[in-house]
C-alpha positions, -999 to +999 in steps of 0.1 A: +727-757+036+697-767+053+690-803+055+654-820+045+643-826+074+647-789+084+612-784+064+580-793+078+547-789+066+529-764+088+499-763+068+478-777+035+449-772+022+430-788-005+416-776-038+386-762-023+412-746+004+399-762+034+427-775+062+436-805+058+463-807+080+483-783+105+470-745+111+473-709+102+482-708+137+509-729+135+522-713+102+520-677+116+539-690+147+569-700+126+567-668+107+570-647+139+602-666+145+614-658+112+613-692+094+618-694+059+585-703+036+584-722+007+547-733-009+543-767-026+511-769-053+500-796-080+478-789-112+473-808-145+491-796-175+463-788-196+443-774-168+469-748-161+496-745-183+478-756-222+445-762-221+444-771-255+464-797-250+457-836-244+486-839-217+467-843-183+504-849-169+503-837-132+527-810-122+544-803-095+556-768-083+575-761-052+583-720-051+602-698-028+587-668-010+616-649+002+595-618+015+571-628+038+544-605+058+531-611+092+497-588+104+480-582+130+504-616+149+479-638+133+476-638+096+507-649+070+510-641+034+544-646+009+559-631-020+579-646-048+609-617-052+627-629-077+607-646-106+607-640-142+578-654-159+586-688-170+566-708-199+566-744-191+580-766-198+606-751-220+619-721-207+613-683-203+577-665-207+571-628-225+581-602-217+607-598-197+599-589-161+595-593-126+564-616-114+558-608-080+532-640-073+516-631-038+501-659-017+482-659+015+474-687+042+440-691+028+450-698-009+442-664-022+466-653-049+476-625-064+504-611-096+517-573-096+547-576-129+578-555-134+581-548-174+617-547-179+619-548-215+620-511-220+587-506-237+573-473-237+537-476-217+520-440-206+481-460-195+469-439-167+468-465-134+437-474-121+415-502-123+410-523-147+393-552-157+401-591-157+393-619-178+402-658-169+423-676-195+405-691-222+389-725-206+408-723-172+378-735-153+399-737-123+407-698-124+388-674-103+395-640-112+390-607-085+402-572-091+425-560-115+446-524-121+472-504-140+468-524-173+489-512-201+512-490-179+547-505-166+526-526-133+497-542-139+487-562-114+455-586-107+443-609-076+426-640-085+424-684-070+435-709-090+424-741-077+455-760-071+450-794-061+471-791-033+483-764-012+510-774+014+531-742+034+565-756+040+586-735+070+621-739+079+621-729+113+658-731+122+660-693+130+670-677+165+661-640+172+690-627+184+679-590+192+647-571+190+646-530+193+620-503+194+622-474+164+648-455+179+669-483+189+662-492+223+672-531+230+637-549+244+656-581+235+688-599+230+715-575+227+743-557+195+767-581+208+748-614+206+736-606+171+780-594+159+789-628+172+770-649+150+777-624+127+812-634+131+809-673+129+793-667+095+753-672+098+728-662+076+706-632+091+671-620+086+651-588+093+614-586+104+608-549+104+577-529+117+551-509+102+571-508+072+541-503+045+525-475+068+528-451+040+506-472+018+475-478+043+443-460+043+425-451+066+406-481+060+437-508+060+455-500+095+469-529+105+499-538+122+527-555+104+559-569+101+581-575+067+606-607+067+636-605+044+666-622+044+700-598+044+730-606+017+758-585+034+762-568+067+787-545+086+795-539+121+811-513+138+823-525+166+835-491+188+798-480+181+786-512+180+762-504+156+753-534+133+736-524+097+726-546+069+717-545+033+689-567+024+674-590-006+650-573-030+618-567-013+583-556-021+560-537-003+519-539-002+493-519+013+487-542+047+452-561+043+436-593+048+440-614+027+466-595+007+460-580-020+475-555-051+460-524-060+465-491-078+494-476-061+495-504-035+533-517-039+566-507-046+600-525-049+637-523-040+660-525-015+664-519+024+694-509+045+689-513+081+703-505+112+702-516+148+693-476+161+661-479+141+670-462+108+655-482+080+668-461+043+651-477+011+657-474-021+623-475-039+618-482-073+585-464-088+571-496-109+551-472-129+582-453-143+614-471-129+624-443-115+646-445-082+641-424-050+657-431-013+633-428+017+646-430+055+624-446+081+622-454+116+608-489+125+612-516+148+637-543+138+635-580+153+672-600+139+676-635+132+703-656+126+708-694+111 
C-alpha cells in the first residue's frame, strides 16, 4: 500500500484556476510515466451541497481518477470510474448510476451518468440544454446532451476553492510495443517477472478513442488504466491482461462529453497488440465486443 509520502502535489490551482503552484508540465510528465492521480478540492456546504442552508461548514473532497488520458504528450484530463452519486452528508444520491465526473488540468469539469435503475427512457440523444442549480453562483454551466435517454451528460466549472492534482509516481514502464507487437522498449520477460513477485500493473494504450474522433478532434492519445488480473504464457511468452472499468471520450482539449462521445466497459490486452473490449452502449446497455490494434506501454508497482 502506498505510503503518504508517495503523493505529491504536482499541481493546484485556485478558484479562479490560475497556478498556484507546480505545472501542467509537471503533471503530464508523471502521467506519461503512468502515475496514479487523485484531485483534492474544497467548497462550502451551502455553496455546493444545500444552498438553502445556513451551514457554511467547509468541505473537503479528495477523489480518485482511476482512468486517466494523456493527448497530444502535453495535456492531462481524469475520470472518476467507479462513483455512484452520493448525497452528502448522509449517504447515496437518486438514482442509481454510474457518475463518470471528468476533470481536466485546467479545472474544466464535466458529468456523463449511467442509469442503472432499469427505467425505461426512449429521448432521442442529442443536445440539450443546461441550467445551474438553483443559487449555485459558483456553477458555470457549458454544453449539455442526451437528456432523458439512459446518458445524459453535461460539461460545466464549479469554482472550487482549491484545486490540487495529487500523482503517485511510483510506477516503472517495464515494456512498450508498437500495434502489432514489436518491442521498442523493455522486454515480455521484464514485465512476467514482476508479474511474478506480485506488483500491481497498468496499461497506457494508444489511439484507443480513434473511432470517436472527427475529423475535427484528431489528436493523439493515450488511455491509463490499472489491470485487476493477468495471465502469462510463458512457451509463447505472451503476457495479456484484463483491466478495471474504463471509459472512453472523443479526444479534445479540454475534454469534454458529447452526443455519442463515450462509451464504457472493459479491456483485455495483450502484449502482440490485440486490444478486445467489451463495450457497453450507455444509451441501451447493450453489450458488443470490439478487437483493436494499439500500442501498449506496461507499468508495474
Amino acid at each position: 500500500m502506498p505510503s503518504t509520502s508517495d503523493w505529491t502535489c504536482a499541481l493546484s490551482l485556485d478558484a479562479q484556476r490560475r497556478i498556484e503552484t507546480g505545472s501542467p508540465r509537471d503533471l503530464a510528465a508523471a502521467i506519461t510515466r503512468g502515475a496514479d492521480l487523485r484531485i483534492a478540492t474544497e467548497f462550502r456546504h451551502n455553496e455546493h451541497i444545500d444552498v438553502t442552508s445556513a451551514q457554511d461548514e467547509r468541505v473537503c473532497e479528495v477523489a480518485e481518477f482511476a482512468v486517466t488520458y494523456l493527448l497530444d504528450d502535453r495535456w492531462t484530463a481524469g475520470i472518476m470510474s467507479l462513483r455512484q452519486p452520493v448525497e452528502l452528508p448522509t449517504g447515496f444520491g437518486p438514482p442509481p448510476s454510474m457518475s463518470f465526473f471528468l476533470y481536466n488540468e485546467d479545472g474544466h469539469q464535466a458529468i456523463a451518468r449511467l442509469h442503472m435503475d432499469g427505467a425505461l427512457r426512449d429521448s432521442t440523444p442529442g443536445p440539450s440544454p443546461v441550467e445551474a442549480p438553483t443559487g449555485m453562483a459558483k456553477y458555470h454551466t457549458g454544453s449539455g446532451a442526451d437528456a432523458g435517454t439512459n446518458a445524459p451528460s453535461h460539461n460545466f466549472v464549479y469554482d472550487f476553492d482549491v484545486f490540487r492534482y495529487w500523482v503517485c509516481d511510483r510506477w516503472t514502464q517495464a515494456l512498450a510495443h508498437d500495434s502489432t507487437g514489436v518491442v521498442t522498449s523493455g522486454s515480455v520477460e521484464q514485465l512476467a517477472e514482476a508479474f511474478h513477485r506480485g506488483c500491481r500493473i497498468k496499461v497506457a494504450v494508444s489511439g484507443l478513442c480513434r473511432d470517436l474522433q472527427t475529423n475535427a478532434t484528431r489528436i493523439n492519445h493515450e488511455l491509463f488504466v490499472e489491470l485487476g488480473s493477468s495471465y502469462y504464457y510463458t512457451r509463447q511468452q505472451l503476457f495479456i491482461g484484463g483491466s478495471h472499468p474504463v471509459v472512453r471520450v472523443r479526444p479534445q482539449i479540454p475534454m469534454a462529453y458529447s452526443s455519442n462521445g463515450w462509451d464504457t466497459g472493459w479491456l483485455v490486452v495483450r502484449t502482440d497488440g490485440t486490444v478486445a473490449y467489451r463495450r457497453c452502449d450507455p444509451y441501451t446497455l447493450a453489450f458488443e465486443d470490439r478487437v483493436y490494434r494499439c500500442g501498449i506501454r506496461w507499468f508495474v508497482h
